[in-house]
C-alpha positions in Angstrom: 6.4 60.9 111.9 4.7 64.1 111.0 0.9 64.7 112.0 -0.1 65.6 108.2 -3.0 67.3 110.0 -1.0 69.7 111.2 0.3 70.8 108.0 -1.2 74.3 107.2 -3.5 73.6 103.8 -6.2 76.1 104.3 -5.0 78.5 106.5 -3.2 82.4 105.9 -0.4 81.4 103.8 -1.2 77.4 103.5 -1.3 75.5 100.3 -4.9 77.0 99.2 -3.9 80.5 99.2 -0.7 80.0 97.3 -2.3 77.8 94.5 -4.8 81.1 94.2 -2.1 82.9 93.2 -1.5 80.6 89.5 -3.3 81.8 86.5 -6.5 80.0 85.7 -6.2 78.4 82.3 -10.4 78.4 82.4 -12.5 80.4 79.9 -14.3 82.6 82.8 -17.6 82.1 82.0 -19.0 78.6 83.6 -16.7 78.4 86.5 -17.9 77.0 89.2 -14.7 75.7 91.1 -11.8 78.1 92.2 -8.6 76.4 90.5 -7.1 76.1 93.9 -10.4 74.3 95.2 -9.9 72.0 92.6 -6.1 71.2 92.7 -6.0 70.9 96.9 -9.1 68.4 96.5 -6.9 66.4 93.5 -3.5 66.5 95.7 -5.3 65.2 98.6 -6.8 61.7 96.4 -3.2 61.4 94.8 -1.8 61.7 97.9 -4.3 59.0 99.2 -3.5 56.5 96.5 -5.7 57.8 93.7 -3.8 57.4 90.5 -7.1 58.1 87.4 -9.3 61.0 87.0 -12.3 58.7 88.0 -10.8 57.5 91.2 -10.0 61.2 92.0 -13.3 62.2 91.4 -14.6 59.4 93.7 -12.3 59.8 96.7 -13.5 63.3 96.4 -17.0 62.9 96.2 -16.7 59.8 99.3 -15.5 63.0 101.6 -17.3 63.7 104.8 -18.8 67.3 104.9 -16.3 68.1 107.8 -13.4 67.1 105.0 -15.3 69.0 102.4 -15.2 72.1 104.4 -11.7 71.6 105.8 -10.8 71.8 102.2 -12.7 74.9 101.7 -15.8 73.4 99.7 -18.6 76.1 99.4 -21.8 75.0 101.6 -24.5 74.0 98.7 -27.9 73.3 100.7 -26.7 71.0 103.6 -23.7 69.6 102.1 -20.6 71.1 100.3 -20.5 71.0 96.6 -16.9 69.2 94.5 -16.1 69.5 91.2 -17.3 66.5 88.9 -14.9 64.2 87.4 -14.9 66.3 83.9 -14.2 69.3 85.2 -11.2 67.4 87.4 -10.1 65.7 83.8 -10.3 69.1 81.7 -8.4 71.3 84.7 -5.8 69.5 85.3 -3.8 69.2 81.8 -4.1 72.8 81.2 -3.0 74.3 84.6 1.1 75.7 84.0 2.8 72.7 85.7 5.8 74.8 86.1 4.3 77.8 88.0 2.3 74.5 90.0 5.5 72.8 90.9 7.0 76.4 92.2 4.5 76.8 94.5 4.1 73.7 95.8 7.9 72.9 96.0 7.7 76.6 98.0 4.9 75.5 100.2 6.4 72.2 100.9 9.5 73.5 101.9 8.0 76.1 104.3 6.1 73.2 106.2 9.6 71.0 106.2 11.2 73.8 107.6 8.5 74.3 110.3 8.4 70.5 111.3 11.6 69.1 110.5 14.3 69.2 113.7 16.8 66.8 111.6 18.3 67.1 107.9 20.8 64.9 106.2 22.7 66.1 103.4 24.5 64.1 101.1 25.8 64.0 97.5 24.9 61.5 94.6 25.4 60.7 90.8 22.9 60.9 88.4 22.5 57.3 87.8 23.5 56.8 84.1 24.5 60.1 83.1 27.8 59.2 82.4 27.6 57.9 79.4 28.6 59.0 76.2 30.3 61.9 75.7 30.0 63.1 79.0 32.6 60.7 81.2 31.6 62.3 84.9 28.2 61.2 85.6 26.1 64.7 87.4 26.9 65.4 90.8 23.3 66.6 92.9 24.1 67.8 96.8 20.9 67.7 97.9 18.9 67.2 101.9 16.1 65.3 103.2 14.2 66.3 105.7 13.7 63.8 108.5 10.1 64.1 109.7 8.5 65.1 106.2 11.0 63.8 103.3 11.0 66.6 101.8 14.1 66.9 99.5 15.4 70.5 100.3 17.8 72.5 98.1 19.1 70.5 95.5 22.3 71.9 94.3 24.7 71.3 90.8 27.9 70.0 91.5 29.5 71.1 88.1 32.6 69.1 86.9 34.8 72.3 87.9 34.2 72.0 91.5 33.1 69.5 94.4 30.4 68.4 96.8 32.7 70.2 99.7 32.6 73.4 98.1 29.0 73.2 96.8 28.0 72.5 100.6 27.9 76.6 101.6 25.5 77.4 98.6 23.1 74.9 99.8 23.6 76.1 103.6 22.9 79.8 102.5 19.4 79.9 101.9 18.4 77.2 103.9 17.6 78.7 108.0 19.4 75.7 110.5 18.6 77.0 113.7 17.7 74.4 116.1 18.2 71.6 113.7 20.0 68.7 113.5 22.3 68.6 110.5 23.9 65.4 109.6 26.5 64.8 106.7 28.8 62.4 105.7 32.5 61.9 106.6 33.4 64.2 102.9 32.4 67.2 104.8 34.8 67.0 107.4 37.8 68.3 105.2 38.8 70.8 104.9 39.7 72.7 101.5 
């Protein structure tokens, strides 16, 4: 299992820095939070079981000063300051959720990459897309990474071709040295 300590949030190039790079939705005058201070501090309470605004607030206010500073909190007296629960609940529906999802989709691969020794690929249907008009379900070639779960690469397999062919456009981009890759028995032909 991956040490989830290990994975690089603060650091050059981690998770923090990349969020700094989406456009902050905020009027600038009253800011007192950096976006990406705010989003890190709400993806670590989801991630911890958080599922409301209060509860997010609440985990984040519970942290210890050596979590608050690990997260990049500013120092405020002896303690580090977090956002309130209204700024949390007025942030977070108006950041650009596709620009959010690029970069942490980016970031998430990066750290997969880095920790996972083992991927399996595999293909599978769309689970009801079948139906109606369109008579072949959707075809996804996608991998999972072992240690982390990340699903890497997810590729189209359009109705005018197959998972065996689709399987060198998701190898492409994707770096395999000194990993495991594991597939199932459909890869083996050859076409």
């Amino acid at each position: 299992m991956i040490d989830f300590h290990a994975l690089n949030w603060a650091g050059p190039s981690g998770l923090r820095d990349r969020l700094s790079g989406l456009i902050d939705p905020r009027q600038k005058r009253g800011i007192r939070f950096p976006l990406e201070e705010i989003l890190l501090l709400a993806m670590a309470a989801v991630l911890a079981g958080q599922r409301s605004y209060t509860a997010i607030s609440d985990w984040i206010h519970d942290l210890s000063p050596e979590y608050r500073e690990r997260f990049g909190c500013r120092p405020w007296g002896s303690t580090f300051k977090v956002p309130s629960e209204p700024t949390i609940r007025r942030t977070l529906p108006s950041i650009d959720r596709e620009a959010f999802d690029a970069v942490l989709n980016a970031w998430l691969t990066e750290e997969s990459q880095r920790h996972d020794n083992a991927i399996a690929v595999d293909g599978k249907a769309v689970r009801g897309s079948g139906h109606g008009r369109r008579k072949r379900p959707v075809q996804w070639l996608a991998a999972l990474g072992h240690a982390t779960g990340q699903v890497l690469g997810p590729v189209d397999v359009d109705s005018k071709t197959n998972a065996i062919l689709k399987i060198k456009d998701w190898l492409d981009p994707v770096d395999i040295t000194d990993k495991v890759v594991t597939m199932d028995a459909l890869h083996t032909q050859v076409v």
